[in-house]
N, C-alpha and C positions, 0 to 999 in steps of 0.2 A: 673764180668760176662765175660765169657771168648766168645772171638768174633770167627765168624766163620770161615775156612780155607777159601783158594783162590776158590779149586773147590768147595765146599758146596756154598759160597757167589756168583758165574758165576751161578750155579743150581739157584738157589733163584733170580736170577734176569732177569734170561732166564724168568722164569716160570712166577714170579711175573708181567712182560712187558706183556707177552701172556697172564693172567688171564686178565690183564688191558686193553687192546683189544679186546678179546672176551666177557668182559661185556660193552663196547663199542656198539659193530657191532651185527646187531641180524644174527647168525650164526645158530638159527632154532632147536637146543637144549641148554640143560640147562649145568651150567660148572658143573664139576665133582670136588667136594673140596677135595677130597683122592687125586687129580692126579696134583691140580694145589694149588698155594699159595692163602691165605685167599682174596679176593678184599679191603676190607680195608687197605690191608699193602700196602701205594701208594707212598712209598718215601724209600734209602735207608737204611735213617735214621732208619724205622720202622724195616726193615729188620735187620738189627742189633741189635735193642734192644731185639726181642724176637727170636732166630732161633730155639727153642724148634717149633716154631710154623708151620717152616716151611717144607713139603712134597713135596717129587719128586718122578718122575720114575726111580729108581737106574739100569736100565736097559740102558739108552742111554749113547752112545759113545760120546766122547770131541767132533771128530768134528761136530755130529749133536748138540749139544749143544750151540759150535756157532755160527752155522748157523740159530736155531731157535734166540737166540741172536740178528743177525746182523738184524733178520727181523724184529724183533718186535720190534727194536729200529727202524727201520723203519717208522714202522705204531704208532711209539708214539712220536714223531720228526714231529714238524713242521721249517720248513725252510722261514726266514723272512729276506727283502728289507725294506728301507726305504725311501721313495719318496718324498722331499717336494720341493714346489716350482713350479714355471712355466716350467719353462726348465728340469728340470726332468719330471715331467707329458708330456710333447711331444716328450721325446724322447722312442725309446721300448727299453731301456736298461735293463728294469722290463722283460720284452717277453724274451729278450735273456737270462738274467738270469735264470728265469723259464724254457724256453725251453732246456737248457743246461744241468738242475737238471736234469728232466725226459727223457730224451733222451742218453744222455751221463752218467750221476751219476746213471740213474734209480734209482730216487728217488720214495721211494714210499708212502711220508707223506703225512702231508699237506704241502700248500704252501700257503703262509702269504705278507701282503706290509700294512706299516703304512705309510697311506699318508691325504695329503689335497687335494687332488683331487676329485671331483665328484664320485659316485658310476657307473656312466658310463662309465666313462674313461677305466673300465676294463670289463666293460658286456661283451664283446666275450671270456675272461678267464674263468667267474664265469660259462658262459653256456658250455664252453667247460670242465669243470673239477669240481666234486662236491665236490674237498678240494681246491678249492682254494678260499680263506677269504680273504676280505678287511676290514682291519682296520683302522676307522679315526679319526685322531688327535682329541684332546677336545682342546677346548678354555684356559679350566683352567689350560692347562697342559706347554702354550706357555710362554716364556721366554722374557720379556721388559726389562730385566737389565741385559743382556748380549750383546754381537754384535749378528749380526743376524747370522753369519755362526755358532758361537759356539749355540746358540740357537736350530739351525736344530742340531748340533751333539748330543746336551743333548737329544732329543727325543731315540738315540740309549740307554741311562740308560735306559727306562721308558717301554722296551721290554715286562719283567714279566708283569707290572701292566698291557699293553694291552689285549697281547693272553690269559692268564689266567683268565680273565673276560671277552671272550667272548662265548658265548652258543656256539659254535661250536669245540673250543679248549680247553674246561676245562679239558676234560680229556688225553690232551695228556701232558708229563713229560717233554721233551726235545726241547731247541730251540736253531735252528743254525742260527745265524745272518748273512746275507753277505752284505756288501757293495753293491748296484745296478750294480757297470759298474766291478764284479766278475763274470766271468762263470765258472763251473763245466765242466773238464778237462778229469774226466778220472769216472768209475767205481766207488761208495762209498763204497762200501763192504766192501774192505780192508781197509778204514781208519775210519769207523765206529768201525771195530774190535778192531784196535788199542786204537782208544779213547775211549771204554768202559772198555779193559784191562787197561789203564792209570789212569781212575773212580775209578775204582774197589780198586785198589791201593792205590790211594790217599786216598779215602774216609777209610779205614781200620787206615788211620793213624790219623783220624780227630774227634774230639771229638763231639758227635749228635750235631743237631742244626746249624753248622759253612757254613754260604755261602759261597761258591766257583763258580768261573766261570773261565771258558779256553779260550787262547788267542793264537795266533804261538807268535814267537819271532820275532823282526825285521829284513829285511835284511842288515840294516844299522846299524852302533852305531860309535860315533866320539870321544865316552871314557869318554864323558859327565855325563853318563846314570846308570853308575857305571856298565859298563858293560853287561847290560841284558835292551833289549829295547822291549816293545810288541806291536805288529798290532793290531792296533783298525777293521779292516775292515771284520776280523771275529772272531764272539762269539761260545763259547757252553757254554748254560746257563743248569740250569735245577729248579725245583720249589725254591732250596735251596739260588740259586743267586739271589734274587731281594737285600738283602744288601749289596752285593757287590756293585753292580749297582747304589743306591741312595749314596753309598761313591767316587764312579765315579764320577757319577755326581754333589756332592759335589766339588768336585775339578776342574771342567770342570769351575763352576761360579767362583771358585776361581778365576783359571787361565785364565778366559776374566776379570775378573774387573781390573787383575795386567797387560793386555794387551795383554797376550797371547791367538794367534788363532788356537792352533792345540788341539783336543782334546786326541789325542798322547802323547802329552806330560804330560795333567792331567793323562790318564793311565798309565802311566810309576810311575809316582808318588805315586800313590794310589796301583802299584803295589810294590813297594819298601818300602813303608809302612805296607802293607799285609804280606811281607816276614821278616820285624823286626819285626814283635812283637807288631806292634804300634795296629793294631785292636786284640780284641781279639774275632770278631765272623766273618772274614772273608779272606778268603784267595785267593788271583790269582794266578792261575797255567798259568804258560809258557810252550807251545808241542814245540819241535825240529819241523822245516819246511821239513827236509828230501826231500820226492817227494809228500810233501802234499800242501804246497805253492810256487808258482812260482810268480815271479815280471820279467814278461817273455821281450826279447828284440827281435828284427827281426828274429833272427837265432830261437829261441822258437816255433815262432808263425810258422814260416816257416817249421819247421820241427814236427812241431803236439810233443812235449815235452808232453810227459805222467804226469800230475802232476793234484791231485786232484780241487786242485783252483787255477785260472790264475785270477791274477789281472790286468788288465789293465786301471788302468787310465787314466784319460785327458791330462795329460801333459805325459805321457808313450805312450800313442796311439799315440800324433804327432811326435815322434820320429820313429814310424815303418809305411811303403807304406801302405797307405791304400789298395791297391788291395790285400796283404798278411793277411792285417785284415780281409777284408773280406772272404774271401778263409778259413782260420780257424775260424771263428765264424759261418760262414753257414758249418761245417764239422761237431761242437761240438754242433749246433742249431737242426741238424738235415734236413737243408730244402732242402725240395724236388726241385726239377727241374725248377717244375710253378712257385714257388718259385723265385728262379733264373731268370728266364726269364722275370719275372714282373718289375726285377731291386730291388727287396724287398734289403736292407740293414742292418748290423746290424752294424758298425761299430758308431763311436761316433765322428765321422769329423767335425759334423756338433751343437752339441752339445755342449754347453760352460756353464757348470756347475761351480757352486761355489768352490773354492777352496782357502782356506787358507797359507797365508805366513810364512814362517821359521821364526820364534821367537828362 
């Protein structure tokens, strides 16, 4: 079966995303199947097996093309935190992240946090916003033969099996994972474009069926790593990854019972794996960082660096004045004045979250 071209497969997936959203959202008419892709076809997979099947408007121009694109990946993207613990639940590192998405990324998905925390702990998000979903941990899902930091990481595999089974996100395709103390830098537009050209690509090389999930690369490598090292701290998954993910996390228990506490260093591995040969139904992709990931330092933060995700960690955060942290995180949070004046915070001074030692 001969697979479709580049622009037929961009057509078919514009439309397919918008068919999947407007049977979503009651939009107050009926879809028109002449004008849009079947609703059954809910994976690229599908989209490839039959494109006899699939109909467009041969009247639209590329760039309205991906612009409906960038939107309906949008409205089919939910963007998910992961919260555990005492000291994450009182810090708003969760608010600033969130706040960063929609204000600065104009995010326009849902917004997602697997945590242990009470359903309370977030009541003034859920009332303020009717995509944002709390998801909590199960009992069965916790980890006693691991240390407990790698424990809380292995919960980052376990992403598919949440969103995917809850009433509120079944229908949506794409999840962006971010670390909690990540904010959203700049506009996602342009790098949602980019990473669906990147999809598009990849998956044309990829045999139906093959989980994949997207990673940046690191900004470090000591030559250890065989040269290519991946950031755990953001994902793009999509329904195809959850095997990727239970082979992560496969290696994550590995690498606490052999003593090691980064789960870093299980993804590198299981990425290194994926690119031999050694699985044959899963593969990690590595994106170039370009101006999409920053591991920002004073002069960064100070000078507002255009870069889609600023990671700021705990031990990165006390390396730069807190007054410059804050000055850029109420910039990319959005807050207002009252804000301000209240002495409201977003910085993470105060906050001494779990972190793991160099193995």
């Amino acid at each position: 079966m001969t697979k479709p071209t580049a622009y037929s497969s961009i057509v078919a997936i514009v439309f397919f995303s918008v068919a999947s959203w407007l049977a979503f959202h009651d939009v107050g008419s009926p879809i028109d199947a002449g004008d849009l892709i079947p609703r059954q076809l809910r994976t690229l997979e599908n989209l490839y097996s039959d494109p006899k099947s699939m109909t467009y408007k041969k009247d639209l121009k590329s760039d309205e093309l991906v612009n409906l694109m960038v939107k309906s990946f949008h409205r089919n993207t939910v963007m998910i935190n992961l919260s555990l613990g005492e000291a994450a639940s009182n810090s708003n590192l969760i608010e600033r992240c969130y706040r960063s998405a929609r204000y600065t990324g104009n995010f326009e998905g849902y917004y997602a946090v697997l945590t242990d925390a009470p359903l309370e702990r977030f009541a003034d998000l859920m009332a303020n916003d009717d995509k944002f979903v709390v998801l909590q941990v199960k009992d069965e899902d916790r980890r006693d033969d691991i240390s407990e930091i790698m424990a809380m990481k292995f919960f980052k595999t376990l992403m598919p099996k949440y969103v995917y089974s809850h009433p509120m996100l079944q229908n949506v395709e794409n999840i962006n994972y971010l670390d909690f103390d990540i904010v959203v830098g700049r506009d996602m537009n342009t790098f949602f474009k980019k990473l669906l050209e990147r999809k598009l690509q990849d998956r044309e090389q990829l045999p139906p069926g093959v989980s994949s999930v997207y990673f940046f690369q690191e900004h470090h490598d000591d030559g250890r790593n065989g040269g290519e090292v991946l950031h755990g701290g953001v994902s793009f998954l999509d329904r195809t990854s959850e095997r990727c993910m239970e082979l992560w996390g496969e290696e994550i228990v590995a690498a606490s019972h052999d003593g090691i506490e980064r789960d870093q260093k299980a993804l590198t591995k299981t990425y290194h794996k994926s690119r031999s040969g050694e699985y044959s139904d899963c593969v990690l992709f590595g994106l170039g960082r370009s101006r999409d990931l920053l591991f920002p330092d004073e002069s960064d933060l100070k000078n507002h660096k255009d870069y889609t995700f600023v990671h700021v960690s705990n031990n990165r955060a006390h390396t730069i004045p807190v007054e410059i942290q804050e000055e850029f995180f109420a910039y990319v949070v959005g807050m207002s004045e009252e804000e301000m004046n209240s002495g409201l915070t977003f910085t993470a001074k105060d906050v001494q979250l779990h972190h793991s030692k160099r193995n």
